[in-house]
C-alpha positions in Angstrom: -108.0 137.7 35.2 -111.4 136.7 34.8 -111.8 133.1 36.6 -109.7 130.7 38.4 -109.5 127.5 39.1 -107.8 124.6 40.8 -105.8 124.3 37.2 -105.7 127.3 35.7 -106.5 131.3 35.7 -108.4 132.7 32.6 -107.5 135.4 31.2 -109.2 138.1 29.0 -107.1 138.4 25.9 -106.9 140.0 22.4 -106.0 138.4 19.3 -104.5 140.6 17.0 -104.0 140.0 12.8 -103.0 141.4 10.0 -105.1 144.0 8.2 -106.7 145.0 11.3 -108.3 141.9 12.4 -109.0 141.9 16.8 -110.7 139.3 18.4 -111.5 138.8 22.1 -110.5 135.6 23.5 -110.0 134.2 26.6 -106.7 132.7 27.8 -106.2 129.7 30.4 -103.0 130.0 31.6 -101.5 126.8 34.0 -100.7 127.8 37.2 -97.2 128.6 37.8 -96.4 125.9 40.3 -98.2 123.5 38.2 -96.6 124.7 34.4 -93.3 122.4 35.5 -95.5 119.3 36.4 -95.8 117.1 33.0 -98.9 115.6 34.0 -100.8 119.3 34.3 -99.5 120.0 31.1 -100.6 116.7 29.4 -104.0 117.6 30.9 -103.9 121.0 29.3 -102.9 119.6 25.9 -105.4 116.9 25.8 -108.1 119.2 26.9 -107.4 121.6 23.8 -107.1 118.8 21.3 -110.2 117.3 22.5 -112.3 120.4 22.4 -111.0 121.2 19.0 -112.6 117.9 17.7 -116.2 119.2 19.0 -117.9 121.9 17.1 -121.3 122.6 18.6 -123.1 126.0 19.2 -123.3 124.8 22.5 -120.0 124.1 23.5 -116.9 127.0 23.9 -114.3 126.7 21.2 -110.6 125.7 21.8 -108.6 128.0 19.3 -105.3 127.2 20.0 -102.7 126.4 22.4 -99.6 127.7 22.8 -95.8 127.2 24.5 -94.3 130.5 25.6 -91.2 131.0 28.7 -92.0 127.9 29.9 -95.5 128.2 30.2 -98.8 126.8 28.3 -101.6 129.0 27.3 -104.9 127.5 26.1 -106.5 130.1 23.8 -110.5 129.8 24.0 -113.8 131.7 22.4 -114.7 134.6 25.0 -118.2 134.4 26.0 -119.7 137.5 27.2 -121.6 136.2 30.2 -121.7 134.4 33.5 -121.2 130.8 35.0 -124.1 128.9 35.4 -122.8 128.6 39.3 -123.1 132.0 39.9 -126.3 132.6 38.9 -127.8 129.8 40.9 -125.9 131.3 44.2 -127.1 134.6 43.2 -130.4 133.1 43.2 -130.3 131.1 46.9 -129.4 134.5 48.3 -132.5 135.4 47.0 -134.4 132.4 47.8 -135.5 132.3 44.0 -135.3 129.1 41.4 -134.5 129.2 37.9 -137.8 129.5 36.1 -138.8 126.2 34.6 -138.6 127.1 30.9 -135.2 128.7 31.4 -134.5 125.8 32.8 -135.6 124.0 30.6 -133.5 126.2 27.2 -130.1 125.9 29.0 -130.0 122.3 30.2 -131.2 121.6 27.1 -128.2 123.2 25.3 -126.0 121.5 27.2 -127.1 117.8 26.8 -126.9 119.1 23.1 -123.3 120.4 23.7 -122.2 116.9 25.6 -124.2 115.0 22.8 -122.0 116.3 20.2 -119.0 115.6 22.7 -119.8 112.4 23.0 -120.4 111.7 19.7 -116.9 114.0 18.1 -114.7 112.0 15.7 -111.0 112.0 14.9 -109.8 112.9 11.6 -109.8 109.4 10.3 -113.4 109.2 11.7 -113.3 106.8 14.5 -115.2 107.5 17.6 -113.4 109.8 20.4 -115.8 108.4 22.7 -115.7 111.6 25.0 -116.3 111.9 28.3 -116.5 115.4 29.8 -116.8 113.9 33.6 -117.0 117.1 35.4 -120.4 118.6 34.7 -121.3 120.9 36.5 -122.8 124.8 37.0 -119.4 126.6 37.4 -118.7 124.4 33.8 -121.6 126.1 32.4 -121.3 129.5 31.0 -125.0 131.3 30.5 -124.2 133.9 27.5 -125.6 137.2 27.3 -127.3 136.3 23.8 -129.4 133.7 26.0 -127.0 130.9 24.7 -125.5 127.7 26.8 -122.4 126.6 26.6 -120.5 123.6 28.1 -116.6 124.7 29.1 -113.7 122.9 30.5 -112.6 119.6 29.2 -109.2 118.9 31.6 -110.6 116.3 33.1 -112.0 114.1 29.9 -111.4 110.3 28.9 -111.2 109.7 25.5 -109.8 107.3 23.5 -106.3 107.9 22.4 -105.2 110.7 24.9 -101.9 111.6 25.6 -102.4 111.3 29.4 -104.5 109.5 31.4 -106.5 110.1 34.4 -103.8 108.7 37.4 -105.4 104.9 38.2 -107.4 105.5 41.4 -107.4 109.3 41.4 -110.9 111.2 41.6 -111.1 114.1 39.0 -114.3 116.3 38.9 -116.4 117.8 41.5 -118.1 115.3 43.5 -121.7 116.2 43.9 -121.8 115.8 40.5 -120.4 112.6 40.3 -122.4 109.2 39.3 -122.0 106.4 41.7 -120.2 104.5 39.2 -117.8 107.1 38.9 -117.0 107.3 42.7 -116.4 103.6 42.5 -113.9 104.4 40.3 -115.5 101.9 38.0 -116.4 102.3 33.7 -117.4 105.4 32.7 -119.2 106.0 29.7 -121.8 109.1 28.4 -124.2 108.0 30.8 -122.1 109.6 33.6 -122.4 113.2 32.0 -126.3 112.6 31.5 -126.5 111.7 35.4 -124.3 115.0 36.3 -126.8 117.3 33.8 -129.3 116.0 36.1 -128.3 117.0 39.6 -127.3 120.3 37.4 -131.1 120.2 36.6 -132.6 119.4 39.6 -130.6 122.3 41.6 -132.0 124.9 38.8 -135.2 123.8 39.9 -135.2 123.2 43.2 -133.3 126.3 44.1 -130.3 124.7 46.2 -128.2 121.9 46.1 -129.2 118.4 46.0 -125.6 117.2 48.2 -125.8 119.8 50.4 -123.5 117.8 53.3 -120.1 120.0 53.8 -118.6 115.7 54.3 -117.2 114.2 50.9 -117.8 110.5 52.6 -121.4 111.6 53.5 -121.8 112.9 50.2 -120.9 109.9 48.7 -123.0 107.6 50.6 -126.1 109.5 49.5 -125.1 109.7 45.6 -124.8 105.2 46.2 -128.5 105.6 47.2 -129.8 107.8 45.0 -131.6 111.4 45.0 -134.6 110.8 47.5 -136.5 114.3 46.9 -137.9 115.5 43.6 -137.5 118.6 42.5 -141.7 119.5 42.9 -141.2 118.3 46.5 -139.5 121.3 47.4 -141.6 123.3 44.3 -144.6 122.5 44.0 -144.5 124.4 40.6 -142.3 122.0 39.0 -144.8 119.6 36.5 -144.9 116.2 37.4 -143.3 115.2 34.4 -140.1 117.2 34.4 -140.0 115.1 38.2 -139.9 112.7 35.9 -137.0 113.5 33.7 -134.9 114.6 36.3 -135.4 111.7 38.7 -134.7 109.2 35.7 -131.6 110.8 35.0 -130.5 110.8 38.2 -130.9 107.0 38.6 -128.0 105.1 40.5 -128.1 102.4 37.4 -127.2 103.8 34.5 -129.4 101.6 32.5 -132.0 103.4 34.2 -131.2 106.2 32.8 -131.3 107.9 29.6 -128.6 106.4 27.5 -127.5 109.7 25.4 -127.4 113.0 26.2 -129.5 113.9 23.3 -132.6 111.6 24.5 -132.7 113.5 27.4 -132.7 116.7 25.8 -135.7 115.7 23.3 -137.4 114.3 26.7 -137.1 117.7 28.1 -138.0 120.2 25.3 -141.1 117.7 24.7 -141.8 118.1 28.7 -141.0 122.2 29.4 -141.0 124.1 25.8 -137.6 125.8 26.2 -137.5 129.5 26.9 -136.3 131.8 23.3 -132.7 132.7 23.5 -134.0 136.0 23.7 -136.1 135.4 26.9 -132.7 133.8 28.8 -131.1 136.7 27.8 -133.6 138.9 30.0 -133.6 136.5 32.6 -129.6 136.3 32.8 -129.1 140.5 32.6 -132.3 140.3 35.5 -130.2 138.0 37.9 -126.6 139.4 36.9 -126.6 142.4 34.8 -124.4 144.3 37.6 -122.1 141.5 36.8 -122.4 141.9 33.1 -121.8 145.5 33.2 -118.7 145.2 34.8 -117.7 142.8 32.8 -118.1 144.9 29.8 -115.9 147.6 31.1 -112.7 145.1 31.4 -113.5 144.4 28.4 -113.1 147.7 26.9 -110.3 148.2 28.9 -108.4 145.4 27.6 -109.8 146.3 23.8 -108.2 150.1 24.3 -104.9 148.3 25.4 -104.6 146.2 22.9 -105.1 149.4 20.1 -102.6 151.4 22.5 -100.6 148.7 21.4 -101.1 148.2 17.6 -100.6 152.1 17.3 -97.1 152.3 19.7 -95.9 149.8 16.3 -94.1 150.9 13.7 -95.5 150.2 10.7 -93.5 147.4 8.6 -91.7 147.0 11.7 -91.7 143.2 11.1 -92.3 143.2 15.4 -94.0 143.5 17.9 -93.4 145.5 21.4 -93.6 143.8 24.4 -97.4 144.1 26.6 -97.1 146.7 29.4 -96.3 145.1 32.7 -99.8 144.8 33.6 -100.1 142.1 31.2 -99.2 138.2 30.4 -96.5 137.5 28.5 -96.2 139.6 25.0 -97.6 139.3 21.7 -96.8 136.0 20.1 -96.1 135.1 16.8 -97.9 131.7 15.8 -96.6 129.8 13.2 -99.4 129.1 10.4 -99.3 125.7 9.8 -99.4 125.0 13.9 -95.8 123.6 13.9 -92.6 125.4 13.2 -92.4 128.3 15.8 -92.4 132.0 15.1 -90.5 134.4 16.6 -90.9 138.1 17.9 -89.6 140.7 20.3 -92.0 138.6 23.1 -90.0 135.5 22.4 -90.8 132.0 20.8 -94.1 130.6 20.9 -95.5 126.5 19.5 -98.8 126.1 18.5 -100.1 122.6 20.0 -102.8 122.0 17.8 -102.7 120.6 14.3 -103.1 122.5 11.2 -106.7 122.7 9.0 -107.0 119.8 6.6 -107.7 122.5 3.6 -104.1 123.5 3.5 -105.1 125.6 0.7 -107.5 127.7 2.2 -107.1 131.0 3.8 -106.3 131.1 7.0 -107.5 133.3 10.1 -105.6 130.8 12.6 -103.5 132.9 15.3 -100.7 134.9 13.9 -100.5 136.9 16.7 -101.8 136.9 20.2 -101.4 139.8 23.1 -102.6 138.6 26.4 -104.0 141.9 28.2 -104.4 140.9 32.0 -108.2 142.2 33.1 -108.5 144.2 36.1 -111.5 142.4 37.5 -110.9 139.0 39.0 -114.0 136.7 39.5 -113.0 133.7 41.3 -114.9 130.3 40.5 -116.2 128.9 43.3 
């Protein structure tokens, strides 16, 4: 296990294919005491199919999703990195700030990443008009190749989902919610662009900007809007990425910039953004310890997963079951993402729907073997 949440535990996993082919993924598996609650596993489904619909650099991929023994498994690119979140605590302990053109090349990728969300099409090519409506740093992942990513679409609207958000129920994190939103009123793009810019303004001001332990209190001060910029508390912030911020983090959302994209241009024009290669120094600077761990899980799991290609008979036509340290065994995936396959492990359904180019040749997930890490790093 590599991350948990209030939904789900992620997993670092191996995909395994014929002729050899391995790929590291990572696995969100629902919580046990939530896998037999239909609603947490509409989320789970609709999170999947919506991400599939956004390709973007900087957004994770959503590679499959899969039914096995009663539970759902969401299979995702692994991104060899850290949360967003941790760095910036990392950085409080130390009383240090993001520097202002790092800041400026991963908040960047991420309006670039929600633009493309917010602007992902259907098959037919109508508008998915997707919300992510949980931005936030534990949402960003920080890649070691200096690249941003936005994660974690459970909580989106769009158009056409198979489950809605309960009427009246908060979902997100609420320091990061627009005051729209937490009047439970429409919600639209604009929402994400106001979260990307409390994301912004803690990366530069070093801590956050709700700080109040009291949700109502919270709230209260999000209706009035941020008060402080960012140079107030660092004098080395340039007055016009004050600017940026503060208009992004207006209460009216006609105030602010309308797509995510604007306010990326904005910004880039404003801070030139840091080289991919330069984040990368600055994220193995503030985290490397973290990094190198990381890195040894990973091998770990990579040397299970060949102790387990090796233990198999050749033309066996199956598949042993994972040692007991791990998730459920290796699962066959059917193809064409409908009719089940079935192994030793068991039965498993892919959720999401096959590649238009029928014809083509596909790497889609024959086979997956879920190797539990032996790190856990809890999201907080």
């Amino acid at each position: 296990q590599i991350a948990a949440g209030g939904m789900a535990a992620v997993h670092l996993g191996r995909l395994l294919g014929q002729a050899g082919f391995a790929r590291t993924v990572a696995i969100k598996r629902l919580h046990p005491y939530l896998a037999e609650d239909p609603e947490f596993v509409s989320m789970l489904l609709d999170e999947a199919r919506l991400a599939a619909r956004i390709r973007h650099p900087n957004v994770v991929s959503t590679l499959d999703v899969v039914a096995l023994d009663g539970e759902m498994l969401v299979v995702m690119e692994y991104v060899h990195g850290e949360s967003l979140g941790k760095l910036l605590g990392r950085l409080r302990k130390q009383g240090a700030v993001v520097p202002v053109a790092i800041a400026s090349s991963i908040m960047s990728g991420v309006l670039y990443g929600l633009h493309a969300a917010h602007e992902a099409k259907d098959e037919s090519g109508h508008a998915l008009d997707i919300i992510h409506r949980d931005v936030s740093p534990q949402n960003v992942i920080v890649g070691a190749d200096g690249v941003a990513r936005v994660v974690d679409f459970g909580v989106a609207k769009a158009a056409g989902r198979l489950q809605e958000t309960r009427e009246g129920q908060l979902k997100g994190k609420i320091r990061y919610m627009a005051p729209e939103q937490l009047k439970r009123g429409d919600v639209d793009r604009t929402a994400d662009v106001y979260a990307a810019s409390v994301v912004l303004w803690e990366c530069l001001a070093g801590r956050r900007l709700f700080d109040d332990e009291n949700e109502w209190k919270i709230a209260d001060a999000i209706a009035h809007g941020a008060s402080a910029a960012p140079s107030e508390l660092v004098p080395a912030v340039p007055a016009a990425l004050d600017a940026i911020v503060m208009k992004g983090l207006s209460p009216d959302r006609s105030h602010r910039f309308q797509t995510a994209f604007e306010m990326a241009a904005a910004l880039e024009d404003a801070v030139p953004p840091a080289t991919a290669r330069q984040v990368a120094a600055w994220i193995e600077a503030v985290a490397g310890d973290g990094l190198l761990a990381r890195a040894a899980t990973l091998a770990a799991v990579e040397e299970q997963s060949r102790e387990l290609v090796d233990a198999t008979p050749a033309n066996s036509g199956s598949w042993p079951r994972a040692s007991a340290a791990s998730l459920p065994g290796p699962t066959s995936i059917s193809g064409d993402g409908s009719e089940p396959s079935r192994t030793a492990a068991g039965t498993a359904k892919s959720y999401l729907p096959a590649s238009p180019a029928a014809s083509a040749p596909r790497w889609s997930l024959p086979l997956i073997t879920a190797l539990v890490a032996l790190a856990v790093v809890v999201i907080g």
